[in-house]
C-alpha positions as CSV (number, residue, x, y, z in Angstrom):
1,X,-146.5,-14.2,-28.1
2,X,-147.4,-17.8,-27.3
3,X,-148.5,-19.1,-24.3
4,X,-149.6,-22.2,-22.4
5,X,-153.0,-23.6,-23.3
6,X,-153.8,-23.7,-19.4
7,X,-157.4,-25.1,-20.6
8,X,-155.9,-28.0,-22.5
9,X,-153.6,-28.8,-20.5
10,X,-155.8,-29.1,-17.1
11,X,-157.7,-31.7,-19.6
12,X,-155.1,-33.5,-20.6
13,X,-153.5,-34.1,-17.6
14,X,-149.9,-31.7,-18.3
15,X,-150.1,-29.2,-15.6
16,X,-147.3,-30.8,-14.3
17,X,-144.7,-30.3,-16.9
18,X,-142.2,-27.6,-17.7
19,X,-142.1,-25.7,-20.7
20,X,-139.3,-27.8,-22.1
21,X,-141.6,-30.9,-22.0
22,X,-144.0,-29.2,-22.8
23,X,-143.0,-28.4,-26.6
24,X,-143.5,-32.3,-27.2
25,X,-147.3,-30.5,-27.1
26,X,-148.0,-28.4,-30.2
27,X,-151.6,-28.3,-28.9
28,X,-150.2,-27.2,-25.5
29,X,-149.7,-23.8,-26.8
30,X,-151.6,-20.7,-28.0
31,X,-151.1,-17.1,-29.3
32,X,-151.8,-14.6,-27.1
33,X,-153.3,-12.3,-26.6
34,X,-156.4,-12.6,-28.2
35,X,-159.1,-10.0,-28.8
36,X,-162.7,-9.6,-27.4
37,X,-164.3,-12.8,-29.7
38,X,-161.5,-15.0,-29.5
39,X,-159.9,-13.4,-33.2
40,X,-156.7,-11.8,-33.4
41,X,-157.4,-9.1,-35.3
42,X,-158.5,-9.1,-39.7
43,X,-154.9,-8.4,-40.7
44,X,-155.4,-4.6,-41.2
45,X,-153.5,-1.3,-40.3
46,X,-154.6,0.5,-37.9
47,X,-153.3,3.5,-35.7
48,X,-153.3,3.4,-31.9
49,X,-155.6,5.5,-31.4
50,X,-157.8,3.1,-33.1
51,X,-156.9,0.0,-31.5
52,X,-157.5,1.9,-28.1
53,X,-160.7,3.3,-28.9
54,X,-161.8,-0.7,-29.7
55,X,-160.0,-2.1,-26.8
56,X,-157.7,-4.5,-28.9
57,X,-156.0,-6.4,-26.8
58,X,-153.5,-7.2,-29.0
59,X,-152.1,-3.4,-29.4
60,X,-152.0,-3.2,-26.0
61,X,-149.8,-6.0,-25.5
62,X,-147.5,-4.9,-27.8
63,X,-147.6,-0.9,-26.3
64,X,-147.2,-2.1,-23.4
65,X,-143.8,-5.1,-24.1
66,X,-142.0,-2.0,-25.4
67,X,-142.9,0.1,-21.9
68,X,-141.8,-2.9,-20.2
69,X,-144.0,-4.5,-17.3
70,X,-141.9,-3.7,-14.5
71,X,-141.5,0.1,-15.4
72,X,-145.8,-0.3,-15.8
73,X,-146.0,-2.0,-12.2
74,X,-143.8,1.1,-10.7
75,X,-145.4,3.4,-11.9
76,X,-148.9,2.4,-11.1
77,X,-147.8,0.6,-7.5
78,X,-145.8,3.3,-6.5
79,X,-147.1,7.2,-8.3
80,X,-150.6,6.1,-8.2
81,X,-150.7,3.9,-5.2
82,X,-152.1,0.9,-5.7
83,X,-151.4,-0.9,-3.4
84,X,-153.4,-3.8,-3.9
85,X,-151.5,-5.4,-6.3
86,X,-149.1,-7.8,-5.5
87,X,-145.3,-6.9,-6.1
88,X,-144.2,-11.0,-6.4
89,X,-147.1,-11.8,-8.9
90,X,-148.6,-9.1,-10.5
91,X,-144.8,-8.0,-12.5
92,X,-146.4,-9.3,-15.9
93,X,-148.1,-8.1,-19.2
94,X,-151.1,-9.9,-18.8
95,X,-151.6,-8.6,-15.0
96,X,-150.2,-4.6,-15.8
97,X,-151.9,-5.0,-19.5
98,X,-154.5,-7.0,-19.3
99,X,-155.8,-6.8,-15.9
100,X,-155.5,-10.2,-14.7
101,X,-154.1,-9.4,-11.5
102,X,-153.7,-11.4,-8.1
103,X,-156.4,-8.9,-6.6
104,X,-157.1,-6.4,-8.5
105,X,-158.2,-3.1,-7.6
106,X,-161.4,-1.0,-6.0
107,X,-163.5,1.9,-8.1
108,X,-162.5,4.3,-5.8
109,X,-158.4,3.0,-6.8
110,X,-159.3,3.0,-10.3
111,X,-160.9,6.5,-10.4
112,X,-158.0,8.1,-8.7
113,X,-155.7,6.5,-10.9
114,X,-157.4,8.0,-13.9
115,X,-157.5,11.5,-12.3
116,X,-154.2,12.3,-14.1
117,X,-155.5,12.4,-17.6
118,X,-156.6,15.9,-16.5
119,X,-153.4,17.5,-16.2
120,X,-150.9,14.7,-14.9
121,X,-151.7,15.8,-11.2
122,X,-152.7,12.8,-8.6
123,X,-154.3,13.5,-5.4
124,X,-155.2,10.8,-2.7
125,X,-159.0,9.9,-2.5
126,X,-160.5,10.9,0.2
127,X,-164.2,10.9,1.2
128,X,-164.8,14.1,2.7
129,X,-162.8,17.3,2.5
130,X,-163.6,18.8,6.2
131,X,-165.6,18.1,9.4
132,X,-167.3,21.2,11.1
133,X,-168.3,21.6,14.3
134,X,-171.7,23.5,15.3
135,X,-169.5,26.2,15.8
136,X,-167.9,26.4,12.7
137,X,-164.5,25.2,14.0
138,X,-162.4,22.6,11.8
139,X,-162.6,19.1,13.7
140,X,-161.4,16.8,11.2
141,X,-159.4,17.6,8.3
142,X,-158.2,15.3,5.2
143,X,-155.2,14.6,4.6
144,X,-155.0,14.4,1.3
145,X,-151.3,14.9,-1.0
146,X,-151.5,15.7,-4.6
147,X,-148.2,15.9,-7.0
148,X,-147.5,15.6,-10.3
149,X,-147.5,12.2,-11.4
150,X,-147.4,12.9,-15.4
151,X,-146.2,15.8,-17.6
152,X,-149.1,18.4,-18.7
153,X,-147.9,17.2,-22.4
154,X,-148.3,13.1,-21.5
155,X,-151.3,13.9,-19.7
156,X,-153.2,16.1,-22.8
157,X,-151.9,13.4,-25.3
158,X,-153.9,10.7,-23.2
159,X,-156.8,12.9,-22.7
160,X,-156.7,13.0,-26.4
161,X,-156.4,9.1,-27.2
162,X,-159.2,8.2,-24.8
163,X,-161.6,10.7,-25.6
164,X,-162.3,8.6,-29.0
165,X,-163.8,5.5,-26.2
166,X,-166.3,7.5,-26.4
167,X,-166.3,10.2,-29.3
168,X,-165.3,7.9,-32.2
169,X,-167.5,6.3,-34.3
170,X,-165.5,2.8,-33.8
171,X,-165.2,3.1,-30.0
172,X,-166.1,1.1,-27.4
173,X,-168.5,3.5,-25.8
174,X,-169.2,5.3,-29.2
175,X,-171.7,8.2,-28.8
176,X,-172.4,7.5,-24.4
177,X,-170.8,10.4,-23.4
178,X,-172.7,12.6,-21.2
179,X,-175.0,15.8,-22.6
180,X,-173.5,18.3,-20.3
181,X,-173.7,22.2,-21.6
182,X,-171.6,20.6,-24.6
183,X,-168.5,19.9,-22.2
184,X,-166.0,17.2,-23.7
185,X,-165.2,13.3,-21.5
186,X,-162.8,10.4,-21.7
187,X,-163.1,7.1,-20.9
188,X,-162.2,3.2,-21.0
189,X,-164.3,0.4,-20.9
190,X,-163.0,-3.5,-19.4
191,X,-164.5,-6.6,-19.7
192,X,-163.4,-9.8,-17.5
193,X,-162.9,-13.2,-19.6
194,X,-166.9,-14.9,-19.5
195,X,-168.4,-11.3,-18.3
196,X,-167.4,-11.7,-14.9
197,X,-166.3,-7.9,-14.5
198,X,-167.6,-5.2,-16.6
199,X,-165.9,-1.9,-15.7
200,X,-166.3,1.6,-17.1
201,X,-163.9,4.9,-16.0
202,X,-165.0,8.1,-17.5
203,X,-163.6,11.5,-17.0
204,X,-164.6,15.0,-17.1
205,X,-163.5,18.5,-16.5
206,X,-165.1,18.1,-13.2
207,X,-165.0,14.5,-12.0
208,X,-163.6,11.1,-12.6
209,X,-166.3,7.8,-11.9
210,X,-165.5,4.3,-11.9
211,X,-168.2,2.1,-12.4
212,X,-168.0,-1.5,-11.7
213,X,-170.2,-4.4,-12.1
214,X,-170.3,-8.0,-11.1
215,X,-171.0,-10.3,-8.3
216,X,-168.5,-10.5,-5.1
217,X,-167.9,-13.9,-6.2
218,X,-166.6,-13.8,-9.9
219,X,-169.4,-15.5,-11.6
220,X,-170.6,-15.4,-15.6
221,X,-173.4,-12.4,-15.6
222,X,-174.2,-14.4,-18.9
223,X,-175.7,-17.0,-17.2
224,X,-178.5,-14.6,-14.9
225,X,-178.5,-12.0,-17.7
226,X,-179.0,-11.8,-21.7
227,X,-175.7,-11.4,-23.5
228,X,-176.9,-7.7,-24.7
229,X,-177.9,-7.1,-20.5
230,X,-174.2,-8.3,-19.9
231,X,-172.4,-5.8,-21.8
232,X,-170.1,-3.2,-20.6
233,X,-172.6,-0.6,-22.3
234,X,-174.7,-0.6,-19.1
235,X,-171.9,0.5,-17.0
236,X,-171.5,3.6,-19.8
237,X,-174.6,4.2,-19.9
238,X,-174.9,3.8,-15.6
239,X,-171.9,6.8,-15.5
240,X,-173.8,8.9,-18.4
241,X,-177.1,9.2,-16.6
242,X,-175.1,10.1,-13.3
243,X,-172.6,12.5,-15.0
244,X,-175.7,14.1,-16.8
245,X,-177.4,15.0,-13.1
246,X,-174.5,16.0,-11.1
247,X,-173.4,18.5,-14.1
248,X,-176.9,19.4,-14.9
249,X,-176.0,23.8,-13.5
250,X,-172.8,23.9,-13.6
251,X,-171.3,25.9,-16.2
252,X,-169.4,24.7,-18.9
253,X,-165.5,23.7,-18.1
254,X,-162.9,22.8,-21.0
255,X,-160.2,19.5,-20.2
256,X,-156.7,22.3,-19.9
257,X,-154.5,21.9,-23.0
258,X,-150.8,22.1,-23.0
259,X,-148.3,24.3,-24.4
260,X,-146.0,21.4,-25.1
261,X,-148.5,19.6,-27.7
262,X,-149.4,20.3,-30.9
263,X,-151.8,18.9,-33.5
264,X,-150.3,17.6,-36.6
265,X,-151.9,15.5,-39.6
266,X,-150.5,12.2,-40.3
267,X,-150.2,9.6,-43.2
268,X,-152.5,6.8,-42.0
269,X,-150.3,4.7,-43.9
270,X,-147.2,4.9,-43.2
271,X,-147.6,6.7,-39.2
272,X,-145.5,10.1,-40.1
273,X,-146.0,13.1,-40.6
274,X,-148.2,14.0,-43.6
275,X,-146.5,14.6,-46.7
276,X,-147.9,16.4,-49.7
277,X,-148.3,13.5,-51.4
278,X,-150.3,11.2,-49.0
279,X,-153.4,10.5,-50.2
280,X,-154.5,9.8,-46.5
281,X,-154.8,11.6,-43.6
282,X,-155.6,12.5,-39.9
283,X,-155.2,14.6,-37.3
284,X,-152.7,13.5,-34.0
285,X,-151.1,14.8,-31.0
286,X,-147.6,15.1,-30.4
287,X,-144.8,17.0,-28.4
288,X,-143.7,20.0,-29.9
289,X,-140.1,19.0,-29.3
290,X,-140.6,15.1,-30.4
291,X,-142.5,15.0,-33.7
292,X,-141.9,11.9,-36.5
293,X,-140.4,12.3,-39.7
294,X,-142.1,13.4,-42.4
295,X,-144.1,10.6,-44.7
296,X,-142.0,10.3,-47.9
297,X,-143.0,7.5,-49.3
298,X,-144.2,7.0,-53.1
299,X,-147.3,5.7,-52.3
300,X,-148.5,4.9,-55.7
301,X,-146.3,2.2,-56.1
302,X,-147.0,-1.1,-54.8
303,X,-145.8,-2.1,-51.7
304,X,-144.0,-5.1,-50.9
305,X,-145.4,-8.3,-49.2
306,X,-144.4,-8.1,-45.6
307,X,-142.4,-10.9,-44.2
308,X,-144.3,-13.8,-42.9
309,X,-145.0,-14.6,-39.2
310,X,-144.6,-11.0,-37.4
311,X,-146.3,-8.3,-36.3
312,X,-144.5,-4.4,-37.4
313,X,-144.8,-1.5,-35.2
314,X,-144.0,2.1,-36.5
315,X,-142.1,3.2,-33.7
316,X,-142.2,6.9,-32.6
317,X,-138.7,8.4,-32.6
318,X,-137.9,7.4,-28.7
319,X,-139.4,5.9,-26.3
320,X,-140.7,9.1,-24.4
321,X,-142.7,10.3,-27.6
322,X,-146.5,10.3,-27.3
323,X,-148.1,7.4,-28.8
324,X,-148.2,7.4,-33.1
325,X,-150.0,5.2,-35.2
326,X,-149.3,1.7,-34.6
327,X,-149.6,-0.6,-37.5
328,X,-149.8,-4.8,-37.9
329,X,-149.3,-7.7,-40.0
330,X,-151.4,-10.7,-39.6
331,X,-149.7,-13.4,-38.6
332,X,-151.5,-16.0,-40.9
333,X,-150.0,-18.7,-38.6
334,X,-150.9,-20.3,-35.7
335,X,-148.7,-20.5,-32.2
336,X,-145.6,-18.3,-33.4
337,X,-143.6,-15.8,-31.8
338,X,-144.0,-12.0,-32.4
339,X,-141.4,-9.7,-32.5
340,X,-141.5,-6.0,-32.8
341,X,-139.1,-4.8,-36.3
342,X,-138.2,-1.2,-33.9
Protein backbone atom coordinates (compact mmCIF):
# COMPACT_ATOMS: atom_id res chain seq x y z
CA UNK A 1 0.00 0.00 0.00
CA UNK A 2 1.10 3.63 -0.11
CA UNK A 3 0.52 6.09 2.22
CA UNK A 4 1.10 9.71 3.09
CA UNK A 5 4.62 10.68 4.26
CA UNK A 6 2.94 12.55 7.38
CA UNK A 7 6.71 13.33 8.39
CA UNK A 8 7.58 14.95 5.15
CA UNK A 9 4.86 16.55 4.76
CA UNK A 10 4.59 18.39 8.26
CA UNK A 11 8.22 19.68 7.02
CA UNK A 12 7.37 20.80 3.98
CA UNK A 13 4.54 22.62 4.76
CA UNK A 14 1.61 20.09 2.70
CA UNK A 15 -0.57 19.02 5.49
CA UNK A 16 -3.00 21.00 4.07
CA UNK A 17 -3.59 19.40 0.72
CA UNK A 18 -5.71 16.56 -0.50
CA UNK A 19 -4.57 13.46 -1.94
CA UNK A 20 -5.21 14.73 -5.48
CA UNK A 21 -2.66 17.58 -4.97
CA UNK A 22 -0.83 15.70 -3.29
CA UNK A 23 0.41 13.33 -6.25
CA UNK A 24 2.25 16.52 -7.60
CA UNK A 25 4.54 15.03 -4.43
CA UNK A 26 6.30 11.73 -5.37
CA UNK A 27 8.25 12.33 -2.03
CA UNK A 28 4.81 12.82 -0.27
CA UNK A 29 4.28 9.22 -0.27
CA UNK A 30 5.56 5.89 1.19
CA UNK A 31 4.95 2.15 1.21
CA UNK A 32 3.41 0.85 4.03
CA UNK A 33 3.61 -0.88 6.15
CA UNK A 34 6.99 -1.27 7.00
CA UNK A 35 8.67 -3.84 9.29
CA UNK A 36 10.44 -3.49 12.73
CA UNK A 37 13.89 -1.66 11.20
CA UNK A 38 12.28 0.30 8.67
CA UNK A 39 12.79 -2.73 5.70
CA UNK A 40 10.05 -4.32 3.99
CA UNK A 41 10.99 -7.65 4.17
CA UNK A 42 14.42 -9.50 1.95
CA UNK A 43 12.11 -10.69 -0.87
CA UNK A 44 11.68 -14.29 0.44
CA UNK A 45 8.83 -16.84 0.93
CA UNK A 46 7.77 -17.40 3.90
CA UNK A 47 4.61 -19.14 5.53
CA UNK A 48 2.31 -17.31 8.02
CA UNK A 49 3.19 -18.90 10.67
CA UNK A 50 6.57 -17.55 10.11
CA UNK A 51 5.74 -14.02 9.53
CA UNK A 52 3.68 -14.21 12.88
CA UNK A 53 6.11 -15.71 14.88
CA UNK A 54 8.53 -12.53 13.69
CA UNK A 55 5.88 -10.02 13.94
CA UNK A 56 6.09 -8.82 10.21
CA UNK A 57 4.10 -6.20 9.78
CA UNK A 58 3.76 -6.56 6.47
CA UNK A 59 1.84 -10.16 6.56
CA UNK A 60 -0.30 -8.77 8.88
CA UNK A 61 -1.51 -6.14 6.79
CA UNK A 62 -2.12 -8.21 4.10
CA UNK A 63 -4.07 -11.05 6.53
CA UNK A 64 -5.75 -8.66 7.84
CA UNK A 65 -7.07 -6.42 4.08
CA UNK A 66 -8.53 -9.79 3.13
CA UNK A 67 -10.49 -10.11 6.73
CA UNK A 68 -11.53 -6.62 6.12
CA UNK A 69 -11.09 -3.93 8.94
CA UNK A 70 -14.56 -3.35 9.75
CA UNK A 71 -15.42 -7.24 10.17
CA UNK A 72 -11.87 -6.95 12.61
CA UNK A 73 -13.35 -3.84 14.48
CA UNK A 74 -16.74 -5.95 15.12
CA UNK A 75 -15.48 -8.48 16.26
CA UNK A 76 -13.07 -7.17 18.73
CA UNK A 77 -15.55 -4.00 19.72
CA UNK A 78 -18.41 -5.97 20.03
CA UNK A 79 -17.43 -10.28 21.11
CA UNK A 80 -14.57 -9.15 23.04
CA UNK A 81 -15.65 -5.90 24.33
CA UNK A 82 -13.41 -3.43 23.88
CA UNK A 83 -14.90 -0.79 24.35
CA UNK A 84 -12.21 1.66 24.33
CA UNK A 85 -11.83 1.93 20.92
CA UNK A 86 -13.40 4.37 19.01
CA UNK A 87 -16.08 3.30 16.43
CA UNK A 88 -15.58 6.75 14.12
CA UNK A 89 -11.76 6.50 14.06
CA UNK A 90 -10.40 3.35 14.86
CA UNK A 91 -12.36 1.38 11.47
CA UNK A 92 -8.77 1.07 9.79
CA UNK A 93 -5.86 -1.48 9.17
CA UNK A 94 -3.30 0.41 10.72
CA UNK A 95 -5.62 0.95 14.07
CA UNK A 96 -7.29 -3.01 13.98
CA UNK A 97 -3.70 -4.34 12.49
CA UNK A 98 -1.32 -2.38 13.73
CA UNK A 99 -2.40 -0.99 16.81
CA UNK A 100 -2.37 2.61 16.27
CA UNK A 101 -5.55 3.22 17.76
CA UNK A 102 -7.38 6.58 19.09
CA UNK A 103 -6.89 5.09 22.77
CA UNK A 104 -5.98 1.99 22.83
CA UNK A 105 -6.61 -0.59 25.20
CA UNK A 106 -5.71 -1.67 29.13
CA UNK A 107 -3.71 -5.13 30.11
CA UNK A 108 -6.55 -6.32 31.87
CA UNK A 109 -8.70 -5.66 28.05
CA UNK A 110 -5.86 -7.25 26.28
CA UNK A 111 -5.63 -10.30 28.53
CA UNK A 112 -9.28 -11.06 28.28
CA UNK A 113 -9.22 -10.68 24.76
CA UNK A 114 -6.55 -13.35 24.41
CA UNK A 115 -8.43 -15.75 26.74
CA UNK A 116 -10.09 -17.27 23.63
CA UNK A 117 -7.02 -18.91 22.20
CA UNK A 118 -7.83 -21.55 24.86
CA UNK A 119 -10.91 -22.89 23.49
CA UNK A 120 -12.78 -19.84 21.79
CA UNK A 121 -14.71 -19.20 25.08
CA UNK A 122 -14.64 -15.37 26.51
CA UNK A 123 -15.59 -14.49 29.90
CA UNK A 124 -15.69 -10.84 31.33
CA UNK A 125 -12.75 -9.95 33.69
CA UNK A 126 -13.46 -9.55 36.90
CA UNK A 127 -11.30 -9.11 39.90
CA UNK A 128 -12.67 -11.19 42.45
CA UNK A 129 -14.98 -14.24 42.12
CA UNK A 130 -16.93 -13.86 45.61
CA UNK A 131 -17.12 -11.83 48.89
CA UNK A 132 -17.77 -13.83 52.15
CA UNK A 133 -19.06 -12.68 55.11
CA UNK A 134 -17.59 -13.89 58.63
CA UNK A 135 -20.35 -16.11 58.53
CA UNK A 136 -19.75 -17.67 55.42
CA UNK A 137 -22.73 -16.10 53.66
CA UNK A 138 -22.26 -14.82 49.85
CA UNK A 139 -22.30 -10.83 50.08
CA UNK A 140 -20.99 -9.91 46.85
CA UNK A 141 -21.00 -11.97 43.82
CA UNK A 142 -19.38 -11.29 40.17
CA UNK A 143 -21.15 -10.96 37.54
CA UNK A 144 -19.22 -12.31 35.17
CA UNK A 145 -20.81 -13.79 31.34
CA UNK A 146 -18.71 -16.16 29.33
CA UNK A 147 -19.80 -17.49 25.67
CA UNK A 148 -18.28 -18.66 22.90
CA UNK A 149 -16.69 -16.19 20.99
CA UNK A 150 -14.60 -18.60 18.47
CA UNK A 151 -15.07 -22.16 17.27
CA UNK A 152 -12.92 -24.89 19.36
CA UNK A 153 -11.29 -25.56 15.65
CA UNK A 154 -10.38 -21.49 15.04
CA UNK A 155 -9.38 -21.26 18.54
CA UNK A 156 -6.72 -24.61 18.52
CA UNK A 157 -5.49 -23.35 14.97
CA UNK A 158 -4.42 -19.94 16.79
CA UNK A 159 -3.19 -21.68 19.76
CA UNK A 160 -1.11 -23.36 17.27
CA UNK A 161 0.27 -20.32 15.22
CA UNK A 162 1.18 -18.32 18.35
CA UNK A 163 2.75 -20.92 20.28
CA UNK A 164 5.91 -20.56 17.74
CA UNK A 165 6.26 -16.52 19.51
CA UNK A 166 7.68 -18.32 21.77
CA UNK A 167 8.67 -22.02 20.71
CA UNK A 168 10.24 -21.31 17.32
CA UNK A 169 13.63 -20.71 16.76
CA UNK A 170 12.78 -17.44 14.64
CA UNK A 171 10.26 -16.06 17.06
CA UNK A 172 9.92 -13.05 18.70
CA UNK A 173 10.07 -14.43 22.21
CA UNK A 174 12.12 -17.58 20.97
CA UNK A 175 12.97 -19.91 23.91
CA UNK A 176 11.09 -17.29 27.03
CA UNK A 177 8.49 -19.47 27.69
CA UNK A 178 7.92 -20.43 31.21
CA UNK A 179 9.63 -23.89 32.87
CA UNK A 180 6.43 -25.10 34.34
CA UNK A 181 6.19 -29.18 34.90
CA UNK A 182 6.91 -29.11 30.91
CA UNK A 183 3.34 -27.49 30.25
CA UNK A 184 3.09 -25.83 26.65
CA UNK A 185 2.34 -21.34 26.28
CA UNK A 186 1.45 -18.84 23.51
CA UNK A 187 2.14 -15.56 23.14
CA UNK A 188 2.62 -12.07 21.18
CA UNK A 189 4.88 -9.53 21.64
CA UNK A 190 4.13 -5.35 20.43
CA UNK A 191 6.37 -2.74 20.14
CA UNK A 192 5.12 1.09 19.73
CA UNK A 193 6.88 3.23 16.81
CA UNK A 194 10.32 4.80 18.95
CA UNK A 195 9.74 2.13 21.94
CA UNK A 196 7.09 4.01 23.52
CA UNK A 197 4.98 0.76 24.31
CA UNK A 198 6.40 -2.60 24.66
CA UNK A 199 3.68 -5.07 25.39
CA UNK A 200 3.82 -8.85 25.81
CA UNK A 201 0.40 -11.36 26.17
CA UNK A 202 1.28 -14.90 26.99
CA UNK A 203 -1.05 -17.72 27.60
CA UNK A 204 -1.23 -20.85 29.44
CA UNK A 205 -3.38 -23.78 30.27
CA UNK A 206 -4.04 -21.86 33.43
CA UNK A 207 -3.82 -18.14 32.91
CA UNK A 208 -3.56 -15.38 30.36
CA UNK A 209 -1.04 -12.13 31.46
CA UNK A 210 -0.63 -9.00 29.82
CA UNK A 211 2.33 -7.21 30.43
CA UNK A 212 2.73 -3.70 29.53
CA UNK A 213 5.48 -1.25 29.70
CA UNK A 214 5.99 2.46 29.19
CA UNK A 215 5.45 5.76 30.71
CA UNK A 216 1.72 7.36 31.11
CA UNK A 217 2.94 9.92 28.78
CA UNK A 218 4.13 8.13 25.54
CA UNK A 219 7.76 8.97 25.68
CA UNK A 220 10.97 7.10 23.79
CA UNK A 221 12.19 4.44 26.73
CA UNK A 222 15.34 4.76 24.38
CA UNK A 223 16.25 7.92 25.54
CA UNK A 224 16.28 6.87 29.80
CA UNK A 225 17.20 3.24 28.85
CA UNK A 226 19.88 1.29 26.57
CA UNK A 227 18.43 0.05 23.29
CA UNK A 228 18.95 -3.73 24.59
CA UNK A 229 17.07 -2.40 28.25
CA UNK A 230 14.23 -1.14 25.76
CA UNK A 231 13.32 -4.24 24.18
CA UNK A 232 10.07 -6.08 24.37
CA UNK A 233 12.31 -9.14 25.82
CA UNK A 234 11.94 -7.63 29.35
CA UNK A 235 8.24 -7.74 29.25
CA UNK A 236 8.77 -11.74 28.19
CA UNK A 237 10.96 -12.32 30.41
CA UNK A 238 8.80 -9.99 33.28
CA UNK A 239 5.59 -12.69 32.44
CA UNK A 240 8.15 -15.80 32.48
CA UNK A 241 9.46 -15.28 35.93
CA UNK A 242 5.75 -14.59 37.20
CA UNK A 243 4.26 -17.55 35.25
CA UNK A 244 7.14 -19.77 36.64
CA UNK A 245 6.04 -18.85 40.48
CA UNK A 246 2.35 -18.92 40.28
CA UNK A 247 2.59 -22.50 38.43
CA UNK A 248 5.48 -23.59 40.46
CA UNK A 249 2.68 -26.88 42.37
CA UNK A 250 0.35 -27.12 40.26
CA UNK A 251 0.19 -30.15 38.24
CA UNK A 252 0.65 -30.25 34.75
CA UNK A 253 -2.45 -29.11 32.32
CA UNK A 254 -2.44 -29.68 28.35
CA UNK A 255 -3.97 -26.40 26.05
CA UNK A 256 -7.59 -28.76 24.90
CA UNK A 257 -7.27 -29.85 21.21
CA UNK A 258 -10.15 -30.18 18.80
CA UNK A 259 -11.77 -32.74 17.00
CA UNK A 260 -12.29 -30.54 14.08
CA UNK A 261 -8.39 -29.99 13.32
CA UNK A 262 -6.01 -32.08 12.02
CA UNK A 263 -2.23 -31.93 11.42
CA UNK A 264 -1.15 -32.21 7.83
CA UNK A 265 2.46 -31.60 6.16
CA UNK A 266 2.78 -29.00 3.66
CA UNK A 267 4.99 -28.03 0.63
CA UNK A 268 6.82 -24.91 1.98
CA UNK A 269 6.84 -23.86 -1.49
CA UNK A 270 4.00 -23.87 -3.00
CA UNK A 271 1.51 -23.63 0.58
CA UNK A 272 -0.58 -27.13 -0.24
CA UNK A 273 -0.73 -30.03 0.87
CA UNK A 274 2.49 -32.11 0.53
CA UNK A 275 2.87 -34.10 -2.42
CA UNK A 276 5.18 -36.98 -2.89
CA UNK A 277 7.32 -35.21 -4.74
CA UNK A 278 8.03 -32.04 -2.66
CA UNK A 279 11.32 -31.81 -1.59
CA UNK A 280 10.12 -29.54 1.29
CA UNK A 281 8.07 -29.81 4.07
CA UNK A 282 6.28 -28.96 7.41
CA UNK A 283 3.80 -29.68 9.59
CA UNK A 284 0.24 -27.26 9.76
CA UNK A 285 -3.02 -27.15 11.16
CA UNK A 286 -6.19 -27.21 9.34
CA UNK A 287 -10.02 -28.03 9.49
CA UNK A 288 -10.73 -31.43 8.79
CA UNK A 289 -13.49 -30.40 6.53
CA UNK A 290 -11.46 -27.39 4.75
CA UNK A 291 -7.98 -28.74 3.73
CA UNK A 292 -5.89 -27.21 0.47
CA UNK A 293 -5.24 -29.04 -2.59
CA UNK A 294 -2.64 -31.12 -2.83
CA UNK A 295 1.02 -29.69 -4.03
CA UNK A 296 1.45 -30.85 -7.66
CA UNK A 297 3.82 -28.98 -8.94
CA UNK A 298 7.07 -30.20 -10.87
CA UNK A 299 9.32 -28.59 -8.66
CA UNK A 300 12.47 -29.39 -10.45
CA UNK A 301 11.83 -27.17 -13.10
CA UNK A 302 12.50 -23.60 -12.93
CA UNK A 303 10.05 -21.44 -12.00
CA UNK A 304 9.02 -18.37 -13.70
CA UNK A 305 10.00 -14.76 -12.75
CA UNK A 306 7.05 -13.32 -10.89
CA UNK A 307 5.51 -10.22 -12.29
CA UNK A 308 6.96 -7.01 -11.19
CA UNK A 309 5.55 -4.68 -8.51
CA UNK A 310 3.14 -7.05 -6.41
CA UNK A 311 3.03 -9.02 -3.54
CA UNK A 312 1.15 -12.93 -4.14
CA UNK A 313 -0.70 -14.53 -1.44
CA UNK A 314 -1.55 -18.42 -1.55
CA UNK A 315 -4.95 -18.12 -0.54
CA UNK A 316 -6.58 -20.93 1.45
CA UNK A 317 -9.67 -22.43 -0.31
CA UNK A 318 -12.27 -19.78 1.47
CA UNK A 319 -12.19 -17.32 3.51
CA UNK A 320 -13.22 -19.24 6.76
CA UNK A 321 -10.20 -21.77 6.35
CA UNK A 322 -7.48 -21.52 9.02
CA UNK A 323 -4.53 -19.61 8.07
CA UNK A 324 -1.95 -21.48 5.28
CA UNK A 325 1.28 -20.49 4.28
CA UNK A 326 1.46 -17.05 3.04
CA UNK A 327 3.97 -16.35 0.48
CA UNK A 328 5.65 -12.72 -1.11
CA UNK A 329 7.27 -11.15 -3.87
CA UNK A 330 9.48 -8.19 -3.18
CA UNK A 331 8.33 -5.41 -4.63
CA UNK A 332 11.81 -4.02 -5.91
CA UNK A 333 10.08 -0.61 -6.31
CA UNK A 334 9.46 2.16 -4.30
CA UNK A 335 5.82 3.87 -3.42
CA UNK A 336 3.60 1.22 -5.55
CA UNK A 337 0.44 -0.30 -4.91
CA UNK A 338 0.00 -3.98 -3.76
CA UNK A 339 -2.53 -6.13 -4.71
CA UNK A 340 -3.40 -9.55 -3.59
CA UNK A 341 -3.39 -12.24 -7.08
CA UNK A 342 -6.55 -14.42 -4.82
Amino acid sequence: MVIRDEDYCRKNGLMGLSDKQLRAYPNAWRSWPRNYGGNYGDGSDLPLWNGLARSLNTIAVRVGDLVGASNIFNFVYNTLQLNTLDPTNDVGLAQMVMGSQTKGVTPMALAAAFQIFYDGEYTTPHLYTRVLDRDGNIYLENNATSYQALTPDTAYVMNRLLKNVLFSSVGTASGRYPNSNGMESFGKTGTASDEKDLWFVGGTPYYVTAVWWGYDAPYDMTKTLSKQQAKTRTCVMAWKALMEQAQADLPYKAFPTSAGVVERRYCTQSGLLAGAGCPSTAVGYYRADDLPDTCTYSHAAPQPAAPPRTQTMLCPPSRSSPPIPVHWTRNKDKNRTFSPLC
